[in-house]
N, C-alpha and C positions, 0 to 999 in steps of 0.2 A: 470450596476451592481446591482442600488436598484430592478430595478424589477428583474431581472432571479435569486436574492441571496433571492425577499419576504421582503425585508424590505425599508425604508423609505430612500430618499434620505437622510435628515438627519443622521440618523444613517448610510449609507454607506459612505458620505463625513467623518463623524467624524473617521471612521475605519482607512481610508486610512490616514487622516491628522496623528493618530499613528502611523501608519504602518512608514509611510517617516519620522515621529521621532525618531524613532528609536527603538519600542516599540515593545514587542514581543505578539504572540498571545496567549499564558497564562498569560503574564502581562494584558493585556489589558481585556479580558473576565473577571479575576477575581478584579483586582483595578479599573476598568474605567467603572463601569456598566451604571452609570450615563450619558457619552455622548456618549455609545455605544445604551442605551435604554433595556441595561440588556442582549444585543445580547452573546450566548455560544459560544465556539469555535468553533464549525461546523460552523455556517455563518460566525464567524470572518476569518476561516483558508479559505471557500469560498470566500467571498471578498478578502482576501490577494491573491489565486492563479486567481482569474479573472481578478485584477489589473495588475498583471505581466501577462498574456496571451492580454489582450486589449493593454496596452504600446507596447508590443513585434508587435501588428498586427497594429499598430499606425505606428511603426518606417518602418515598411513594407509598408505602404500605404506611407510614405514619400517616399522614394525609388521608389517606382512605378511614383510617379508624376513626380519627379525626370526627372529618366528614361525616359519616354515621352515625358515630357516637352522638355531636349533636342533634342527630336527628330522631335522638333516643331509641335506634332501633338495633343498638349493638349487642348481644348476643354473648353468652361468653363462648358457646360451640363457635358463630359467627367469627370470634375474636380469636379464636382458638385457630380455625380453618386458614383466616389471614397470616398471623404471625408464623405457622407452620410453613407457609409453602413460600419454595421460592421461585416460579413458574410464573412470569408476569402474565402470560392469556388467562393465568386460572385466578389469577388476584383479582382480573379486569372482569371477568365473568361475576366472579363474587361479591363486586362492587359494585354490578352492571345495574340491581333491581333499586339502587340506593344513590345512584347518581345523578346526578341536576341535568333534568333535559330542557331542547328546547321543547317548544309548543307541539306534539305530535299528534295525532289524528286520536291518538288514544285520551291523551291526557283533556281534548276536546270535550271526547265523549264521559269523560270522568265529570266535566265541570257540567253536562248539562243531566248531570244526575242516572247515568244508566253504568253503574257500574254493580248495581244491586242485578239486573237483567241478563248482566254478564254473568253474574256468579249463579245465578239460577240454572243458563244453558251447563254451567261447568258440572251442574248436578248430575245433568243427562233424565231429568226425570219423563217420565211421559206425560206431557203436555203440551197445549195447542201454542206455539211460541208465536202465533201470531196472536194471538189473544192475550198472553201475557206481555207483548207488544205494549200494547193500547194502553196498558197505564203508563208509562212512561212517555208519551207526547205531550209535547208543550209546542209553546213561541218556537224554541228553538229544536224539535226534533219532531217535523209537523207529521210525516210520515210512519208506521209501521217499520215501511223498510227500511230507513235510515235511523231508527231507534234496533232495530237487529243489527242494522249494519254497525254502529258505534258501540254496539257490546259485544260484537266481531272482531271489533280493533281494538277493543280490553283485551280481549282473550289473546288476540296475537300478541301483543307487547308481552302479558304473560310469560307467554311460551316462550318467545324471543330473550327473554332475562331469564330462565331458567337454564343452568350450569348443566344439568344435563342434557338436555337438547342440545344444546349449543357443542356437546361434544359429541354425542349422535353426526352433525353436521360436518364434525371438527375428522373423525372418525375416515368418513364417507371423501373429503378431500385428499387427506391422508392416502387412503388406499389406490380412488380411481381419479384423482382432478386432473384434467387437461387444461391446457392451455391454447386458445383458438385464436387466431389473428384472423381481420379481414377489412378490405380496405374499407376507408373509411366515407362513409358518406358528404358528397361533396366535394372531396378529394379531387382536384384537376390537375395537379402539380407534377413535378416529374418524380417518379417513384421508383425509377431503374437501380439505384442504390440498393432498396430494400422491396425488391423481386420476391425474392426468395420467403417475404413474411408476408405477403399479401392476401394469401389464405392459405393457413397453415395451420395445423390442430397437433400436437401430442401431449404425450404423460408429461405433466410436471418437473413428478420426481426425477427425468430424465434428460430434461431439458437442459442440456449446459448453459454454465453461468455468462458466457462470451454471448449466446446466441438470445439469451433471456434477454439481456441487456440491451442487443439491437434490436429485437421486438418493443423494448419499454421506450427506447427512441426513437422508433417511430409510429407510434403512439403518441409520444407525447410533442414530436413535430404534427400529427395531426393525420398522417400515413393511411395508419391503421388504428382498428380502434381493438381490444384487448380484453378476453374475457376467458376466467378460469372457473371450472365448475366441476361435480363430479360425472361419469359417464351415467351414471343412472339415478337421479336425484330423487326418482319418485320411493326408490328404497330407503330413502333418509328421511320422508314423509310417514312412509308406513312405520318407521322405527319408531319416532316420536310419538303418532297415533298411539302404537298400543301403551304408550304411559300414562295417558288421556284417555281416550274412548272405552266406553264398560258398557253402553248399550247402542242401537241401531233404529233408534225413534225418530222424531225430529229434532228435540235439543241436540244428539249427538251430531244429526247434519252438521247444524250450524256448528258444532265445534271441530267437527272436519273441514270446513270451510275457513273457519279461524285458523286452524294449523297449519293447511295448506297456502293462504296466504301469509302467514307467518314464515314458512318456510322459505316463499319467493321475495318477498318485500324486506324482512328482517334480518331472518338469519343467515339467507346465503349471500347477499350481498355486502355482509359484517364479514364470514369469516371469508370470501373472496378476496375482500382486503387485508385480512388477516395475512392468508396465507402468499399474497401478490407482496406485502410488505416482509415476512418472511424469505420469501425465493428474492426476494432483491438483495437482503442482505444477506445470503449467502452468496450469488452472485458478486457481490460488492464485494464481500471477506476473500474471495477466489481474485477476484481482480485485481484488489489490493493485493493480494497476496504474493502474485505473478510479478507487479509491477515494483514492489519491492524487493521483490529476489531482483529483480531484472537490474533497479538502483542500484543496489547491493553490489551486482559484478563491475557495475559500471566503473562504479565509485572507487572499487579495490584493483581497478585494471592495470596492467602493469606501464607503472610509470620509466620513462626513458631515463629521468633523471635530471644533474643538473649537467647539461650541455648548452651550448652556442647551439641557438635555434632559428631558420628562418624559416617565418611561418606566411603563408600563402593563401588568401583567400581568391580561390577562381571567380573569373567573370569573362564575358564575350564584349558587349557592348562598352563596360565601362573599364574595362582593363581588370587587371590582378592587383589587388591590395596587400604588398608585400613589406614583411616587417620583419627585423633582425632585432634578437635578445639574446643579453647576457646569459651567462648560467645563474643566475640569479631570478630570471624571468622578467627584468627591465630591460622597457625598451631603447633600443640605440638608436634607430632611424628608421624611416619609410618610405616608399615609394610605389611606383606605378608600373605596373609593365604591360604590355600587349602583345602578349606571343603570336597572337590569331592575325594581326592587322601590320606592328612593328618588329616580326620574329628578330632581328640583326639587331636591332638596339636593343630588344627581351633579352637578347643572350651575353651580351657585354654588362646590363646593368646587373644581372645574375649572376655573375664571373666577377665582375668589380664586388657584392658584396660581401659575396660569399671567402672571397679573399681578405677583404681589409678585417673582415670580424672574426674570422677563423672559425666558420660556421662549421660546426661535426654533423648538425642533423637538417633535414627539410622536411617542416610539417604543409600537409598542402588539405585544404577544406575537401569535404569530399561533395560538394554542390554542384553547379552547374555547370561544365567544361573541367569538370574534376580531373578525369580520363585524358584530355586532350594538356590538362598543365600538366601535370604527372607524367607524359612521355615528352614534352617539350622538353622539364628541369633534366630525365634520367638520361636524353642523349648531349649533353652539356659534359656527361664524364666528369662530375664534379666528383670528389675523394670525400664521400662523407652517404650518411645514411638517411633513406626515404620513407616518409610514411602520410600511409594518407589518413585524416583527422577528422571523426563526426563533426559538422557544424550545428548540430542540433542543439538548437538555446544559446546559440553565439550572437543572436540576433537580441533576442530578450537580454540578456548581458549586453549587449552593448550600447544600448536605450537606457540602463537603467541608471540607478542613481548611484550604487558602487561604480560602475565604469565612468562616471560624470566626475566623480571623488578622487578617483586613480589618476584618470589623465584627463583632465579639464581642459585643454588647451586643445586635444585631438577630435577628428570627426567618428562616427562610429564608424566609418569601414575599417579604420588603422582600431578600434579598439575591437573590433569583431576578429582582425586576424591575430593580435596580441592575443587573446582567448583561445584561438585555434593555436596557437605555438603554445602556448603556456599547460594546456592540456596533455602535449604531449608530453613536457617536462613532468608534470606532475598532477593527473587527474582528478584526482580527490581534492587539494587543494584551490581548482581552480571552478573545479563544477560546483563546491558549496556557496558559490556564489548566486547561483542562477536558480529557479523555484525550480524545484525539479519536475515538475510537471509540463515543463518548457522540453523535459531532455530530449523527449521523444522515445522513452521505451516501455509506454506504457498501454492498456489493454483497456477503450473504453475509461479512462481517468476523469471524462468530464461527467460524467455518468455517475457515479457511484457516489456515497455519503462522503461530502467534501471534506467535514469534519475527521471523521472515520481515516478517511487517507490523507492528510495532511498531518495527521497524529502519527500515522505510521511511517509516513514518508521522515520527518523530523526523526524519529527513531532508528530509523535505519542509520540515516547520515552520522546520528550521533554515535551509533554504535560501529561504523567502520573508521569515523575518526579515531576514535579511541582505540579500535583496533589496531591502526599503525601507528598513532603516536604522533605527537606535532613539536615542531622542535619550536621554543619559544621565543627564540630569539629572529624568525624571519618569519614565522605565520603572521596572514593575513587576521585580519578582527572577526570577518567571515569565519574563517577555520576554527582560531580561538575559540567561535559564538558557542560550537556544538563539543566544546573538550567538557567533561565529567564534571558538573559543579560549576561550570562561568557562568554561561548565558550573555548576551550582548552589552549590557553595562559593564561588566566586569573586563570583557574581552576588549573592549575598548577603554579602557581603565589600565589594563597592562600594554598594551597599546602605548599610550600616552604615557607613561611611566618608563618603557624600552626608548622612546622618543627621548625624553626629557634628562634620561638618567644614563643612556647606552644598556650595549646590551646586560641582561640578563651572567650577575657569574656561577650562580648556582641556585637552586627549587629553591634553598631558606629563604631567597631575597624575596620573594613571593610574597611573604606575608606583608612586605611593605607598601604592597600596591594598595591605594585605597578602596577599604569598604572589601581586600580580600581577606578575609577572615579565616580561624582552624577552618571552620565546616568545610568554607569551599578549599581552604588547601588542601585537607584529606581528600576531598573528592578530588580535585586537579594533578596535583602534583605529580602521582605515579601515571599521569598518560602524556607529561609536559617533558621535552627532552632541550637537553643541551649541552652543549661541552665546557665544562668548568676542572675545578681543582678535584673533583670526586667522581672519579669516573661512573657510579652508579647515579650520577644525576642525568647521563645519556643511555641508562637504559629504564625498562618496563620494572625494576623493583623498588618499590614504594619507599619513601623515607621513615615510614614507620617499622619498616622491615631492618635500613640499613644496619642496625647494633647485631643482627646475628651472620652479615656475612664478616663486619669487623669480625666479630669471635670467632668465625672461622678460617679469616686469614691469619688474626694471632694463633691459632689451635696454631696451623699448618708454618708458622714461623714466616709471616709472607706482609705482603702488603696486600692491600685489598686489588690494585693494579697488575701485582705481579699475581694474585690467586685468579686475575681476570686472564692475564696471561698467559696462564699453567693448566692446560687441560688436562693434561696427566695426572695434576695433584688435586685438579679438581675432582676426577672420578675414585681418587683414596678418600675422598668425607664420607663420614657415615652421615647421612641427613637425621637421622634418629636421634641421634645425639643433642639436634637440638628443637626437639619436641618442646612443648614446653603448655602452660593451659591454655592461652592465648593464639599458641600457631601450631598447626596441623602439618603430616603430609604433604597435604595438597599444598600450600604456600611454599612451603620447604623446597617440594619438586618444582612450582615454577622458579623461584630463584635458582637455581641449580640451570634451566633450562635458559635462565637469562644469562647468566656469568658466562654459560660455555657460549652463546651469541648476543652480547650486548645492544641492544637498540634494532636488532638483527629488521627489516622491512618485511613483511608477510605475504608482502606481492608479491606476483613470479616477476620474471624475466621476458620484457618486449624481444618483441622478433618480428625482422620486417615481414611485407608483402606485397606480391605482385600478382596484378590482374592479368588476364590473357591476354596476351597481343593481339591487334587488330578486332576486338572485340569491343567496343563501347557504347553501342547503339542498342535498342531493342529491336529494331531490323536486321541485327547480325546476327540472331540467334537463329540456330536450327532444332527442331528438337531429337534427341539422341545426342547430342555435345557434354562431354564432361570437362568444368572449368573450374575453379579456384573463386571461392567468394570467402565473405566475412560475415558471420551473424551479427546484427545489429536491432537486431529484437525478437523475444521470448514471447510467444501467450500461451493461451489452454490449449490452442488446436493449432500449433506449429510453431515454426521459426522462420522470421524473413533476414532473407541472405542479399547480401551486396555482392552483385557479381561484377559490376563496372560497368552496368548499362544507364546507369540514370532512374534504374526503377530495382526496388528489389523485387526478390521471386520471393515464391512460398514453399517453404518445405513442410508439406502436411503432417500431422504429429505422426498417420500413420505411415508416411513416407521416409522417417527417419533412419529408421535402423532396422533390419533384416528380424529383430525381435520385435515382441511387443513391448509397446510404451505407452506408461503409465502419465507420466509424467516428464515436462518437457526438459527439463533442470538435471534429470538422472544422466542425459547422451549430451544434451550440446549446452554453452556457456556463452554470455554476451563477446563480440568479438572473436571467437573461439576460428581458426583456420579450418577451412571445412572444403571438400571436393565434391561439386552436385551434379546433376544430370536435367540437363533440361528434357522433360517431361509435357508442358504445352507452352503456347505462346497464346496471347491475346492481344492483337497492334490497338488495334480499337479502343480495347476496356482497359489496355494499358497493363496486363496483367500475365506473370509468369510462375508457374507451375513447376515446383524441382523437386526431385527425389535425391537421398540417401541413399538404398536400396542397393546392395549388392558393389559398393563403391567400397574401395579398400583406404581409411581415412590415415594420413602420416602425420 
């Protein structure tokens, strides 16, 4: 784990010795710098998932010995070669000739006695092997040829279980396998989606993991059918041959025969799965990967804050479902507007709310007539500020059983737009309510090992909550769920305890919550904010920290409020001073970094924006237009942009930026204010095409 994670045994022992404490990977990154060695979350969350993948391939290798051992055929070289290695193809190979099969064409020919016929041909001697045939028939193997034939399928099984052949094969993939799509037999359906993979052949190793993945789905809708092999297979025939063949009689035939069936039957259709379940989940690890960065930005997007919010879900047919919130995010009222059909009463009941509630901002859904409410609300010259609001997973949120929990009384369109306002207030708080695979920024998510990304998806959330901090006195049980050390009992446990008792007056009162305990206050605590009698109960420094900033507001003759005050006198501490065996630099300087901005929010700064005028159709596009969009999703091979037509475009990765790009995450950011140039149109396919390229971005 130190080498493949880049860091020091030390440092990967201490990770783990946490991890089995019970200690989570935002606790540990941010409080334990000192015997991590200042390791971020990314190695710590890598150590944590190679710890559980090594254990898991640990209790495997116990099984295998296991296995064999009873089968009295363990070996201490054998035992030796397993416990060594920790390469799961190569333990599977080793375990391959010793594993419980089904009924095979071999194990057939074993039970009607021709496995002595087999080893004879392995001799290669010269002899009439049809002659040598003939003692071996009976009832069950009446023929000559199918008594060669059944010690043909000895010898292939053989070969097929030996470790080295299997890496001859393994070798030969490695260097030339393609990957060949082609439609599928049968196939009548509509296939215009996946055109593009109908018959299609390249390198493997070259195949991006986005395009891997629509080839495996349409494959597995039934499309295409899918085959990976090497470009010249009969070279990995001849390889195996010479470890085998010593003469050129007729036993040798037949053992050329065995191999070469061996070859087609056995082995290349073993490690064709091999390496088809490998390129998936590297695929999968890439698209995970993408779709969690993508969470990631989503999650930390800058919040508006706590404003009077009216938030607006567009509609044509059934009106605008509009709803006013406190700065608090509860709602005060709702109603219905029809700008399209009742524009003069639209703009009286818009005027009438916005005044009685002293509304500062208007969130407006960015869905169907998104464009057309947006310039309705902005020529009303309302004194307040505009933004338009992904509805992405406002629908699933508002079906689900927290929206049923919140407002019980309300239909989902008024809690669909409660969602859209309340997102603008505060993103993160409101998106951990909704699975995030509902969000919409993700690459192929239905695709990939559900397992796999719902681990990681959890991880992230957990890890940007904690990154800002949740104040405890007005978080959701949602939010709570993912703080350092709760999890949903607990979170609903304080919950019911801020209910019952009021709020929260400072972190010690924590422990009174039931069933919260040290462990989980250590872990909670320093990411739980509030405003009480100690002002470091509303910032990122842990209570186990606070006795050394007291000591340094006594040094400094100060209160801990007034040393929170005093940046001047803050930058007179020598931090040194208060080393100690227990706390490091590294702790030292984030307290230092928390005093000079207490509770400080790590998010930027929202800033509105506006779509082009008279632009909002995909028939008003020309191409050569340069316009004003919003990224609104990240993958491997670009960024799609909201330009205010109802569809987004694509900015191709290599349409991004006048350099090369590696990666999509280095130039552009979810949401990120971007200027593109349309490049093509497609009315038809629905589809627009944008460049980067030579645009000067502000």
């Amino acid at each position: 784990m130190a080498q493949t994670a880049g860091v020091s045994l030390h440092q990967a022992e201490n990770v783990i010795k946490l991890l089995e404490g019970g200690a989570t990977v935002p606790f540990i990154s941010r409080y334990r710098k000192e015997m991590t060695g200042n390791l971020d979350e990314v190695k710590i969350q890598y150590i944590k998932d190679e710890h559980t993948r090594l254990s898991e391939l640990s209790e495997r290798k116990a099984t295998i010995l296991k296995t064999i051992d009873e089968q009295g055929k363990l070996t201490d070289e054998l035992r030796r070669q397993i416990e060594e290695s920790w390469n799961a193809a190569e333990i599977e190979d080793l375990y391959l000739p010793y594993k419980p099969k089904r009924k095979t064409r071999a194990a057939k020919a074993r039970e009607n006695g021709l496995e002595p016929l087999a080893n004879v041909i392995m001799l290669q001697q010269n002899r009439d092997m049809e002659l040598e045939a003939e003692k071996y028939l009976s009832d069950a193997v009446p023929t000559v040829e199918e008594a060669l034939q059944g010690a043909r399928d000895i010898i292939a099984e053989k070969v097929s279980e030996d470790k080295q052949s299997r890496d001859i094969v393994r070798e030969a993939f490695t260097r030339h396998a393609n990957i060949t799509t082609k439609k599928a037999k049968g196939f009548d359906g509509d296939a215009e989606k996946y055109r593009d993979y109908l018959d299609r052949s390249e390198s493997l190793g070259r195949c991006p993991s986005h395009r891997l993945l629509a080839m495996m789905r349409a494959e597995k809708e039934g499309v295409v059918s899918l085959h990976v092999a090497p470009d010249e297979p009969e070279r990995a025939v001849e390889r195996i041959g010479r470890k085998y063949l010593r003469s050129n009689n007729g036993s040798a035939n037949h053992l050329r025969q065995a191999i070469s069936d061996s070859y087609s039957r056995l082995i290349e259709p073993s490690i064709e799965t091999e390496f088809i379940n490998q390129s998936k989940e590297k695929a999968d690890t890439e698209a995970i990967r993408v779709f969690t960065e993508n969470l990631r930005q989503l999650l930390l997007a800058a919040p508006l804050g706590q404003k009077r919010i009216m938030a607006i879900d567009p509609g044509i047919r059934t009106g605008c479902k509009t709803v006013c919130l406190d700065a608090q995010g509860q709602l005060l009222c709702h109603d219905v507007i029809f700008p399209m059909q009742r524009r003069q009463e639209a703009e009286q009941t818009v005027r009438h709310l916005a005044e009685k509630h002293r509304i500062e901002a208007i969130a407006i859904g960015n869905g169907t007539a998104s464009r057309e409410t947006e310039q309705f609300v902005r020529q009303l010259g309302l004194k307040c500020q505009f933004f338009v609001v992904s509805e992405d997973g406002a629908s699933v949120y508002s079906a689900s059983k927290t929206a049923r929990d919140e407002f019980p009384n309300e239909d989902v369109t008024v809690r669909g737009a409660v969602s859209i306002g309340r997102r603008l207030m505060d993103p993160l708080a409101e998106l951990v309510k909704i699975d995030p695979k509902s969000i919409g920024v993700g690459q192929y998510q239905h695709d990939v090992d559900q397992t796999r990304l719902r681990e990681a998806l959890e991880a992230t959330v957990e890890s940007c909550v904690n990154m800002v901090g949740v104040n405890v006195n007005t978080a959701s049980m949602h939010l709570l769920t993912y703080v350092s050390g709760l999890g949903p009992t607990l979170a609903q446990n304080i919950v019911d305890y801020r209910t019952q008792n009021g709020p929260f007056s400072s972190r010690a009162e924590l422990k009174k919550v039931p069933r919260l305990g040290q462990k989980a206050f250590e872990q909670c605590a320093g990411f739980l904010r509030l405003e009480g009698k100690n002002p470091l109960d509303n910032s990122a420094v842990h209570p186990e920290s606070y006795h050394i900033v007291e000591q340094m507001a006594k040094d400094a003759k100060l209160t801990v409020s007034q040393l929170i005050a005093d940046k001047q006198k803050q930058k007179t501490i020598d931090i040194k001073r208060y080393v100690s065996a227990t706390v490091g630099l590294p702790t030292l300087q984030d307290i230092m970094s928390e005093l000079e901005k207490p509770g400080r929010d790590p998010r930027e700064q929202i800033e509105e924006f506006h779509f082009a005028e008279g632009i909002s159709q995909i028939e008003h596009l020309v191409v050569g237009m340069e316009l004003p969009g919003i990224v609104t999703n990240l993958t491997a091979f670009g960024a799609f942009v909201d330009i205010g037509v109802h569809q987004d475009g694509l900015v191709h990765i290599s349409q991004c930026s006048d350099k090369f790009v590696k990666d999509i995450n280095d130039v552009l950011k979810l949401h990120q204010h971007v200027v593109v140039k349309v490049v093509e149109v497609d009315i038809v396919r629905r589809r627009i095409g944008l460049s980067m390229k030579g645009i000067s971005q502000h």
